[in-house]
N, C-alpha and C positions, 0 to 999 in steps of 0.2 A: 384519440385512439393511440395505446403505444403500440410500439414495433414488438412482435413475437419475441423470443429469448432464440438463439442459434442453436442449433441440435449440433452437436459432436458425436451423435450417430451417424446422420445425413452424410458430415464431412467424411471419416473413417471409411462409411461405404464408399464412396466416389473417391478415394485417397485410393484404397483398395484396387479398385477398377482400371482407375488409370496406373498404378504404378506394380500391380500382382496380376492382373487378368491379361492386361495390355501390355504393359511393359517397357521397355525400351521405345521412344517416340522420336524417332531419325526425322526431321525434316523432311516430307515427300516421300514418306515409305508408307509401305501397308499399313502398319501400326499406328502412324500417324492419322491414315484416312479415317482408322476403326479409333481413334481418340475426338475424332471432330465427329463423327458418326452420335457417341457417346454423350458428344458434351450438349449434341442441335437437341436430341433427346430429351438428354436433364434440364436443358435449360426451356425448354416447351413447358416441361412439365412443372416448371417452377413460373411460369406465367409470363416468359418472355416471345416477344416475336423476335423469330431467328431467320438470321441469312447467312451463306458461306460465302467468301470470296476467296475465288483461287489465285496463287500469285506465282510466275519460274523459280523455281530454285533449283540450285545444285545439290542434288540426293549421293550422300555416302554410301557407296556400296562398295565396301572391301570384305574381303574371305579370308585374307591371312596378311600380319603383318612379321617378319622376322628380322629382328636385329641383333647380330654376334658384337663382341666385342674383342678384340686382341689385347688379353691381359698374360704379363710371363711366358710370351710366347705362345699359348694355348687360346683359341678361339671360344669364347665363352656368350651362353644365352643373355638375354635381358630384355621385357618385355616393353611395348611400345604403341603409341595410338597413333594412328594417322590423321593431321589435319584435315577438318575440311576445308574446301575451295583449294585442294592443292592435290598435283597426281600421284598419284603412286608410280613401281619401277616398270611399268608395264610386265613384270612378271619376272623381270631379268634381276642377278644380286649385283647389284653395284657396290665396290670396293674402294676404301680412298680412306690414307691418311686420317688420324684426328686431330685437333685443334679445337681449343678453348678462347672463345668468344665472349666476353664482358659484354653483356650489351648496357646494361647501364651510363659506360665509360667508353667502350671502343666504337662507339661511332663519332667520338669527335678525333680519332684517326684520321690521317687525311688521305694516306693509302688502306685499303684495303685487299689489294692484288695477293696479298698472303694466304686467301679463304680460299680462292683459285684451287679447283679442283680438290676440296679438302671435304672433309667431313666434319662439320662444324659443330661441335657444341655450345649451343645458346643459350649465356645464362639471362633468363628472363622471355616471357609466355608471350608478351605483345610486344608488336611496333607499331608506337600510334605516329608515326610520321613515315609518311608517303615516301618525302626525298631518303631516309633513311633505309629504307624498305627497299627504291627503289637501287641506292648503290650495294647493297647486300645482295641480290640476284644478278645485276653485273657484274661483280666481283664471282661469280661463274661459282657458286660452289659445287661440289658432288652431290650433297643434300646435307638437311638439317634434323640437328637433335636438338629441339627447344626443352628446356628446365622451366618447371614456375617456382620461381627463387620469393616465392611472402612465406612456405614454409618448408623445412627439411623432412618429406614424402616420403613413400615408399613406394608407391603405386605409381604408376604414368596416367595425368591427368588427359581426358579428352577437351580437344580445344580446338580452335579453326584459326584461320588465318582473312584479314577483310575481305573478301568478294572484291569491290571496287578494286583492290590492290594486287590483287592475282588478276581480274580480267583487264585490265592497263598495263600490266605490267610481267606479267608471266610469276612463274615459283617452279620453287624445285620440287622434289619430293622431302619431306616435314612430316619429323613425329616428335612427339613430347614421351618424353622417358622420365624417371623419377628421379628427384631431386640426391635422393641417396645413391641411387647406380652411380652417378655424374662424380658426385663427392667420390666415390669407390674408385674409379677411371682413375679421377686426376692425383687419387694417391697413390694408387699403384702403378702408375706411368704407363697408361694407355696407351698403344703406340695407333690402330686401327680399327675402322670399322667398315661392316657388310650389312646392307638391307635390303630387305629384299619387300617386294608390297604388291599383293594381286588385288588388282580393281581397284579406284579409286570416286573419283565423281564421274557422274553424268547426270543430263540435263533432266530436269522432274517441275512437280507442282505440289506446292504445298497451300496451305488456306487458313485465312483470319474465318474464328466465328464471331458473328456481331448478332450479340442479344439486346432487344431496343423495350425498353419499355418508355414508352411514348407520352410527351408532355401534352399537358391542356391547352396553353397558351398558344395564340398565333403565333408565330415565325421563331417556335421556342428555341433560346438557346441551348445547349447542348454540353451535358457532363459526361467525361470519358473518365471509365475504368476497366482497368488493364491486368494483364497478366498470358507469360504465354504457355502454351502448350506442350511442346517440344521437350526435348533432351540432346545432352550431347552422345557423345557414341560408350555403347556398355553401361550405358546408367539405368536407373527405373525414374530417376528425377523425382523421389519422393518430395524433398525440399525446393529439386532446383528445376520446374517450377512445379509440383503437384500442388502444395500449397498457398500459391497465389489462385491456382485455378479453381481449386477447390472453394475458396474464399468469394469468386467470383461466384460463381452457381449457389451459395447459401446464403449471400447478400442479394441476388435477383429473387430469392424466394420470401427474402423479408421483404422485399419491398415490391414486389408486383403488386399487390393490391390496393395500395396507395396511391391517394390521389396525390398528380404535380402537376406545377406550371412548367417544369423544364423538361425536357429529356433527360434520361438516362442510358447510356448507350455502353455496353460492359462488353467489349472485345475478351475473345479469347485469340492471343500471334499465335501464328508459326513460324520457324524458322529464326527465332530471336536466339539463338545459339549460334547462330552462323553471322550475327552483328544487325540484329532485330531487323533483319528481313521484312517479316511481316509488316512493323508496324512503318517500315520506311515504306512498304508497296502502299500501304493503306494512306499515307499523307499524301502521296505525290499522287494518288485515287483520287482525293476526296480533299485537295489540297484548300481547291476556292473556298466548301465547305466548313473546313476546317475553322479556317483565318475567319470566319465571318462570323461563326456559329458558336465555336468552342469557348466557355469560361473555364473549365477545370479539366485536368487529368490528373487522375490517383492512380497511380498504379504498383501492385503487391507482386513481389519477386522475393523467395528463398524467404520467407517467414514463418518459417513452422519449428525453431528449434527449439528442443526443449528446455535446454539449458542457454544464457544466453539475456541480450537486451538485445529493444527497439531502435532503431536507427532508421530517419529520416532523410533523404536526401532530395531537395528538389532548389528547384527556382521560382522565383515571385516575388511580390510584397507580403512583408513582414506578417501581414493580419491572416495572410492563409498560412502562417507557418504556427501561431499562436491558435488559430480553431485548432489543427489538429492537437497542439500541447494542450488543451482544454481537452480533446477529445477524451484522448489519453491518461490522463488525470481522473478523468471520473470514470474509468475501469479502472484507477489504482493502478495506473502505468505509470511510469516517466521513459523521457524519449530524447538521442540523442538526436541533435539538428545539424546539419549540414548542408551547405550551399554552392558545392562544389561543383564545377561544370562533370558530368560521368556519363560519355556515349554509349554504357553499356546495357543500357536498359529501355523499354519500350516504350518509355517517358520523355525521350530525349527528340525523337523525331516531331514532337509534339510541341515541346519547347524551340523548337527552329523557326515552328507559324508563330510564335509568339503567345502560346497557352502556357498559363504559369499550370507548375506538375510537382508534382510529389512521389517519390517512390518509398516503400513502406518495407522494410527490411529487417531479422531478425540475427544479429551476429553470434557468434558463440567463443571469440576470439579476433584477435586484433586484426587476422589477415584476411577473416570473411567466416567462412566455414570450411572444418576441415576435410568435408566427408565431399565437396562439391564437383562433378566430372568423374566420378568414380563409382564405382560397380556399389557398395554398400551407400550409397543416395537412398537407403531405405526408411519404414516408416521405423524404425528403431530408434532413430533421432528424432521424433515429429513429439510435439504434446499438441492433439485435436484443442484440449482446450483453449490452448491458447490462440489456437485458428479459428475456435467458435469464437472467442473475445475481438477478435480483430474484425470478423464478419460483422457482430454487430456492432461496434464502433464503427464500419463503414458502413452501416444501412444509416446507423445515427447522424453520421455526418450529411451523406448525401439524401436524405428524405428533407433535414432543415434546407440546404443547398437548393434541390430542388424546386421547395414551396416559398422559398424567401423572396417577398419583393423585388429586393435590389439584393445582387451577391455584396458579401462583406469585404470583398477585395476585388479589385479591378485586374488588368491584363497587363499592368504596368512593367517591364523589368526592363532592367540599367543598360543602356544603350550598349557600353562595353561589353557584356555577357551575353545581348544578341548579338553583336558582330564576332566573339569568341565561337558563341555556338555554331552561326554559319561557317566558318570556318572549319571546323572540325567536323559538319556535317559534308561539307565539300572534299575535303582532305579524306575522311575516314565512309565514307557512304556514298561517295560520288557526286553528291546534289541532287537536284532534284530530277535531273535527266541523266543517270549514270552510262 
């Protein structure tokens, strides 16, 4: 019996829903609740058994962000998003000097006492090192203006800050302003800046959906496919992730009716915006499970562009990297590979128990996509079809996956790449007990 063909009407409507009807999906907001609502729904009616798990998260709640800048004397607008996992001014404008911050290069400074009391602009969106992290908030600044320096913006991306790193460590108040205001400041000799930010986080619950369509075999091992739910702040998250999700919900409808020896188990995260949240609650959940049970995780993050190539990023042995280049190939794809350790995605938590993963990604430019944390995240950028091809490439893969005797690739990966990953899952996620 073959698998159905993927409808790119199905996708469109449920693209629609979640990203025009619904909207915006904060992490632990209403909209969030009414997007897992939506998705236990779809994914019933596509023939899966559905359960929710709720998990704490830090919910964004701000009403106003305002930041002037002091250019020629003259105190001038420019527009700003506030991190999440980090406070705002309690309402009050705080004033302070500005200084420009190299972060690629100035943290191998050995003083930093010069950020003291300063308004920092920061060129560069992450710190993926704790010790670094940690002398940049003792170094006392007034607050932070983070740049995301992969490309020259116009708009201020929305972006968080680790959890793990702000609850150890405290933060200031953080927004991200656009790459071009920044370039503007430092040519016109910036001398100051005022921000001002009402509301920030407090405590919430957001929730993984797990859709199981259930194996025949005793004590059946277990294939995980992924993608999350959420947005960051001001976006509709067409791309970032409507279309992994949406891929999730038209692949459980190709293959509910099929028979398997394994499980298939298609999580929809939450909170993978704020440093995959979800899918860390859900390992350190269901950790023993994991380790014992898990051979695969696939998981589809920002795949729907129209314009643009496939990029592959995971870890494992070679032979699960080659199914999918076969995959791919017979839809007339080619697919770039990559095997880079990247804590940025809901694949990664999964790789720490030692499950080789895949994440499945659509670039449209060297530095990712340009539309991504930003208010036009719409379906303007999407081609369905290409999200219908992807769905059924992944029913195709994991229906054989599923029914195959023996998987074609084992749980193997290089001693050094799990001791990296643990690492970084410590560093940048806390462990397993944060």
């Amino acid at each position: 019996m073959n698998l159905d063909r993927a409808s790119t009407s199905n996708i469109l409507t449920d693209l629609r829903t979640l990203t025009e009807t619904i909207g915006v999906r904060l992490a632990g907001s209403a909209q969030e609740k009414e997007a897992v609502d939506f998705l236990c729904e779809r994914f019933r009616q596509n023939g899966a058994q559905v359960a929710v798990e709720g998990f704490p998260t830090a919910v964004r709640d701000v009403t106003s962000e305002t930041l002037e800048i002091e250019l020629g004397g003259r105190w001038q607008l420019f527009p700003a998003s506030l991190f999440s996992s980090v406070p705002g001014t309690a309402g009050q404008t705080l004033e302070a000097p500005l200084v420009f911050f190299a972060g690629p290069v100035d943290y191998q400074r050995q003083d930093l006492s010069w950020l003291r009391g300063k308004a920092v602009v920061h060129l560069g969106c992450h710190i993926e090192s704790r010790a670094d992290y940690r002398r940049l908030i003792e170094a006392d600044p007034a607050f932070l203006l983070f740049v995301d320096i992969r490309y020259p913006g116009v708009i201020p991306l929305a972006d968080g800050m680790f959890p793990a790193y702000t609850r150890a460590i405290g933060a200031k108040p953080t927004v991200n302003v656009a790459y071009m205001d920044a370039w503007r400041w430092q040519q016109e000799g910036a001398t100051r800046a005022r921000l001002r930010v009402d509301g920030g986080m407090r405590p919430g619950q957001a929730a993984n959906v797990i859709a199981e369509l259930p194996g025949a075999g005793p004590g059946a091992e277990t294939i995980y496919v992924g993608a999350h739910h959420d947005t960051q702040a001001g976006t509709p998250g067409a791309d970032d992730n409507g279309s992994g999700t949406v891929i999730l919900l038209e692949t459980a409808r190709l293959l509910a009716a099929r028979p398997r020896r394994r499980t298939i188990r298609l999580i929809a995260f939450g909170a993978e915006e704020q440093l995959s949240v979800g899918s860390a609650s859900y390992i350190r959940r269901h950790r023993a499970e994991v380790e014992r049970d898990a051979c695969f995780m696939l998981n589809f993050d920002s795949c729907g562009a129209a314009l643009g190539w496939y990029e592959i990023n995971g870890n494992g042995p070679a032979a699960m990297f080659e199914l999918m280049r076969t995959a791919f190939r017979k839809h007339d794809r080619e697919v770039k590979i990559t095997q880079d350790l990247v804590p940025y995605t809901d694949q990664f938590p999964f790789l720490v128990c030692g499950v080789p993963g895949l994440w499945v990604s659509r670039r449209c430019c060297t530095a990712g996509r340009f539309w991504h944390h930003r208010r036009d995240d719409d379906l303007r950028h999407l081609d369905p079809a290409e999200l219908a091809l992807q769905a059924e490439l992944a029913a195709g893969v994991l229906d054989n996956l599923a029914n195959t005797p023996e998987m074609p690739f084992d749980r193997t990966l290089p001693a050094a790449q799990k001791a990296d990953a643990l690492t970084m899952w410590n560093d940048l996620y806390g462990g397993f007990t944060p």
